[in-house]
Backbone bond lengths (Angstrom), bond angles and torsions (degrees), N, CA, C in turn:
res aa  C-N    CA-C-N  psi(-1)  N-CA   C-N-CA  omega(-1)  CA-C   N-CA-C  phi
1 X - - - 1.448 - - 1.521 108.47 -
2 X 1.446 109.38 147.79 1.365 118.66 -176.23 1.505 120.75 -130.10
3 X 0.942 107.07 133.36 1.931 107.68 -179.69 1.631 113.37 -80.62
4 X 1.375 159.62 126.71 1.069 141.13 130.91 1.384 130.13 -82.64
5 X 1.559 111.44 141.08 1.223 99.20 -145.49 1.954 85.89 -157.71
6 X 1.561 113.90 127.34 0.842 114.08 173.37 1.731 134.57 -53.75
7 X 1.562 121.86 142.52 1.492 86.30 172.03 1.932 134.55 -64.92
8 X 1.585 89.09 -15.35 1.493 80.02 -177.85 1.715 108.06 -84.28
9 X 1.267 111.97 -15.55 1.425 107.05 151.25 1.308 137.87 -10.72
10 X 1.391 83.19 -91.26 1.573 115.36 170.05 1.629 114.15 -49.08
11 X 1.332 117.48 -49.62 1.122 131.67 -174.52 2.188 109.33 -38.27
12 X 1.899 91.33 -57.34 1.198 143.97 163.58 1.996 106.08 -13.24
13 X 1.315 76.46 -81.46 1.761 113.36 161.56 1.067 102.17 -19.52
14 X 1.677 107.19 -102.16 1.510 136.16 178.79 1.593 130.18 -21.68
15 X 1.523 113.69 -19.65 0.947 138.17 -124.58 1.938 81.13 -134.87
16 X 1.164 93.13 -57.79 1.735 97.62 172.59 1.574 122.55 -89.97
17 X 1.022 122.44 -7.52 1.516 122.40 164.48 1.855 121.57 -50.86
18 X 1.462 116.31 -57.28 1.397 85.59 164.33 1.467 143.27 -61.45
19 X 1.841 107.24 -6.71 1.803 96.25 172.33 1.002 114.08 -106.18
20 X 1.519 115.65 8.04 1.681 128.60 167.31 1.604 88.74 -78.17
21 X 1.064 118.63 -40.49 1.555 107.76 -155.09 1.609 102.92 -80.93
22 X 1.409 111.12 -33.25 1.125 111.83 -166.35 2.342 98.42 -80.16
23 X 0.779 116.31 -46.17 1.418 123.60 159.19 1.594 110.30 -21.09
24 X 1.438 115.20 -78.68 1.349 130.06 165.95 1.452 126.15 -48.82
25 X 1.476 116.56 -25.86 1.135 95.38 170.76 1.548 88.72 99.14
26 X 1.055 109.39 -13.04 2.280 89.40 -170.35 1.933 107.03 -94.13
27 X 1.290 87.36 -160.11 1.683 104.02 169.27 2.104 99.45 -97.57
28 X 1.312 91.23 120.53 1.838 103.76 157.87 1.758 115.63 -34.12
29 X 1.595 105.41 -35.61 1.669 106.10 -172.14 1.364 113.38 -100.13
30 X 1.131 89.74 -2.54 1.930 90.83 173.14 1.461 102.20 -87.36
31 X 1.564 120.79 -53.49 1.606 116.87 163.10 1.472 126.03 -38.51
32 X 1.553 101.97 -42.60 1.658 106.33 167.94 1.154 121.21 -62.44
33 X 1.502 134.32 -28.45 0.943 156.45 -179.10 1.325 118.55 -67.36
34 X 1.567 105.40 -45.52 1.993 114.51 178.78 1.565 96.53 -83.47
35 X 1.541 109.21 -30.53 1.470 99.86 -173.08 1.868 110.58 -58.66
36 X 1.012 115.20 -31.13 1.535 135.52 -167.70 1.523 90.14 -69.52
37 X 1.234 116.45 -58.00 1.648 124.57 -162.19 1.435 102.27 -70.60
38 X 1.427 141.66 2.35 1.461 143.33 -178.98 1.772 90.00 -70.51
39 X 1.055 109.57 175.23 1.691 142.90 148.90 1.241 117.62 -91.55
40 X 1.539 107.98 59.16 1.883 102.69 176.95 1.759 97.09 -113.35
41 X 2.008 70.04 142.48 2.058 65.51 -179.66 2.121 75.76 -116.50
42 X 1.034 92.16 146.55 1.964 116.07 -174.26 1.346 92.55 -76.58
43 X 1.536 137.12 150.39 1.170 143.24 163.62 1.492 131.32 -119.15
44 X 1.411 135.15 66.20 1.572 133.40 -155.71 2.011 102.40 -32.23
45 X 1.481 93.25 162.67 1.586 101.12 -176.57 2.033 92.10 -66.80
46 X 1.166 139.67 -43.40 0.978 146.36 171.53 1.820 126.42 -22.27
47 X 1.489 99.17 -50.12 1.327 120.62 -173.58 1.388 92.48 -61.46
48 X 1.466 130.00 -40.53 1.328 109.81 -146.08 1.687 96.73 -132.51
49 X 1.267 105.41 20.01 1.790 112.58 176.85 1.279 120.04 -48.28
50 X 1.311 127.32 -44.46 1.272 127.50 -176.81 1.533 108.69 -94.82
51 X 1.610 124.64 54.99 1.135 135.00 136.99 1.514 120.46 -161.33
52 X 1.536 102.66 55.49 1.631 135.94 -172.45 1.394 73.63 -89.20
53 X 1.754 114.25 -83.39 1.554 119.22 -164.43 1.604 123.41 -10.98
54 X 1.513 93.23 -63.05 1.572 107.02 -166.15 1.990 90.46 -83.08
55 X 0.788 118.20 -59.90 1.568 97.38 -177.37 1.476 110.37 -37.37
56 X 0.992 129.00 -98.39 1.569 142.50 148.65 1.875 85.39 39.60
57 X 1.358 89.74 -62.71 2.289 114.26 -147.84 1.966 81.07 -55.80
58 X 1.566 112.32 -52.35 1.344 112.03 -149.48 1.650 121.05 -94.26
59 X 1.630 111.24 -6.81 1.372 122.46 -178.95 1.287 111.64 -145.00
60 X 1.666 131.05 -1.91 1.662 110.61 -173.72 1.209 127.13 -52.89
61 X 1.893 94.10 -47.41 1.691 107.70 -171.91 1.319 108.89 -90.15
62 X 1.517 116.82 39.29 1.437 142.02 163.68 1.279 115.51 -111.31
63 X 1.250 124.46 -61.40 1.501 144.33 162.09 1.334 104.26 -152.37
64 X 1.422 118.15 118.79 1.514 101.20 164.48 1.122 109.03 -83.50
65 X 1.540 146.84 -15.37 1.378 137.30 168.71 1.300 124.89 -43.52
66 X 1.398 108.81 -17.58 1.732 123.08 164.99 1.226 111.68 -79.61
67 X 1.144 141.56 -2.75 1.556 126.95 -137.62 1.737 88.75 -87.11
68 X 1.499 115.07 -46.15 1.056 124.59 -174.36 1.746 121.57 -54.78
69 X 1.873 122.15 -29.76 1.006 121.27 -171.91 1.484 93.79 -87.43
70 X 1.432 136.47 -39.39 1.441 122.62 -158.18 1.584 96.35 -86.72
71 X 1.385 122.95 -19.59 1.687 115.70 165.26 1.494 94.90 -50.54
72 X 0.838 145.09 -75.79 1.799 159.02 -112.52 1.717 79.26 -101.18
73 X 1.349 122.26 -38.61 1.554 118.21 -170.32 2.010 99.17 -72.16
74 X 1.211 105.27 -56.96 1.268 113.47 154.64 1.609 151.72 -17.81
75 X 1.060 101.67 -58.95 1.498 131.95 -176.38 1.834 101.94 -85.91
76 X 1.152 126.82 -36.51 1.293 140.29 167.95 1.441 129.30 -86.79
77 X 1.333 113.60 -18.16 1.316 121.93 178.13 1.370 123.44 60.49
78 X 1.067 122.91 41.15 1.299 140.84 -173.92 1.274 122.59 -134.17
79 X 1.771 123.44 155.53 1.585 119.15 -167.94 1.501 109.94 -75.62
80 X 1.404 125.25 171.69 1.273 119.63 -156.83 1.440 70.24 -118.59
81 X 1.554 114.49 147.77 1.472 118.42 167.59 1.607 103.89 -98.40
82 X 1.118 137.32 91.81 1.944 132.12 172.80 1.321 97.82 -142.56
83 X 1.607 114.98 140.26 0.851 120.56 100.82 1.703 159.43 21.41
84 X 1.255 101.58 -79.27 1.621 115.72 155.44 1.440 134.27 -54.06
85 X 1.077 98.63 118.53 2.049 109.05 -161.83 1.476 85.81 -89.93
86 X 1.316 136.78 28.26 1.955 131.52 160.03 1.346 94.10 -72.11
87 X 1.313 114.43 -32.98 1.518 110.56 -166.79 1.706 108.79 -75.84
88 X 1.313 102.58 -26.23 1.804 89.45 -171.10 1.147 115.66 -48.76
89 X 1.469 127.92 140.90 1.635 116.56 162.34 1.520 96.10 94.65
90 X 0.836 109.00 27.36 1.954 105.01 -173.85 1.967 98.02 -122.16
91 X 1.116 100.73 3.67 1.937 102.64 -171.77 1.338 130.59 65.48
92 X 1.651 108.25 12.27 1.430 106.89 -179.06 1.648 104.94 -114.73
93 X 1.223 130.08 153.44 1.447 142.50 145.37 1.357 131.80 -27.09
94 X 1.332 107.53 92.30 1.957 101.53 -170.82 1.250 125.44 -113.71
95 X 1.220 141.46 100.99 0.975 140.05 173.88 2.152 123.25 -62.97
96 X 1.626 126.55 129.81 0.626 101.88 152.94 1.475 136.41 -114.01
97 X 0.832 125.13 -153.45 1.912 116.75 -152.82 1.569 111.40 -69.53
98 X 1.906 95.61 -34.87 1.637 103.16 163.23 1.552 112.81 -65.06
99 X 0.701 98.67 -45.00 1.703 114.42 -158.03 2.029 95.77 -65.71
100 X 1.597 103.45 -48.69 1.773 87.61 167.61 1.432 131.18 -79.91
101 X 1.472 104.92 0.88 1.968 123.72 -174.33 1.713 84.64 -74.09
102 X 1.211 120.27 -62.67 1.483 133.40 -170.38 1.492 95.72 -68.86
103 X 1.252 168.64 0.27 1.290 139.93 176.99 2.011 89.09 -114.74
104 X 1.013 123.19 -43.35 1.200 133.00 146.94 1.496 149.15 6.05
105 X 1.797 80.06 -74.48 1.455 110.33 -170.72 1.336 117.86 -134.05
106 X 1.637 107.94 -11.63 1.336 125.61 -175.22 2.256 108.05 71.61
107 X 1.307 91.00 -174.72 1.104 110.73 -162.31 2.040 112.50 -69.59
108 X 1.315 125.42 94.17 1.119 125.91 -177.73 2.042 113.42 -17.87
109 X 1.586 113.67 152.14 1.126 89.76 147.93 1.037 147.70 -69.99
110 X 1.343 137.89 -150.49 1.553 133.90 -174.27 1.848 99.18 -147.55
């Protein structure tokens, strides 16, 4: 299994690991560290240019800071894994973080 994941994504990420880290209680480089150990393959703005337009059409005046992940969600045909309800109503497949632990890992015990 593979993650796609924008570079400014990632960038995104990187950027929030020390107040994730500091939140948790851990070290910033151990997070950097699991972040490294994911399955992300990086995607240039290029790969997925010719479905800026229609993203743009279905989330800007939602967030345009998304416009770029549901292009890349777009262009690949695949579910977007977030969190973020900008995406509802946009016509694509979303998984959130529970929702991929359970397809995943299946259903916790009880």
């Amino acid at each position: 299994m593979e993650f796609a994941v924008t570079g400014t994504v990632l960038e995104e990420v990187r950027a929030y690991l020390p107040a994730l880290a500091e939140k948790l209680g851990g070290s910033p480089a151990l997070l950097e560290l699991a972040l490294d150990l994911l399955p992300l393959r990086v995607y240039a703005p290029r790969a997925y240019a010719s479905t800026i337009p229609e993203a743009r059409r279905r989330i800007e005046w939602r967030d345009p800071d998304d416009v770029d992940v549901l292009a890349l969600t777009l262009r690949l045909g695949v579910p977007l894994w977030s969190n973020d309800r900008d995406f509802a109503d946009t016509g694509i497949e979303r998984f959130t973080t529970a929702q991929l632990l359970r397809v995943l890992f299946g259903s916790p015990p009880r």
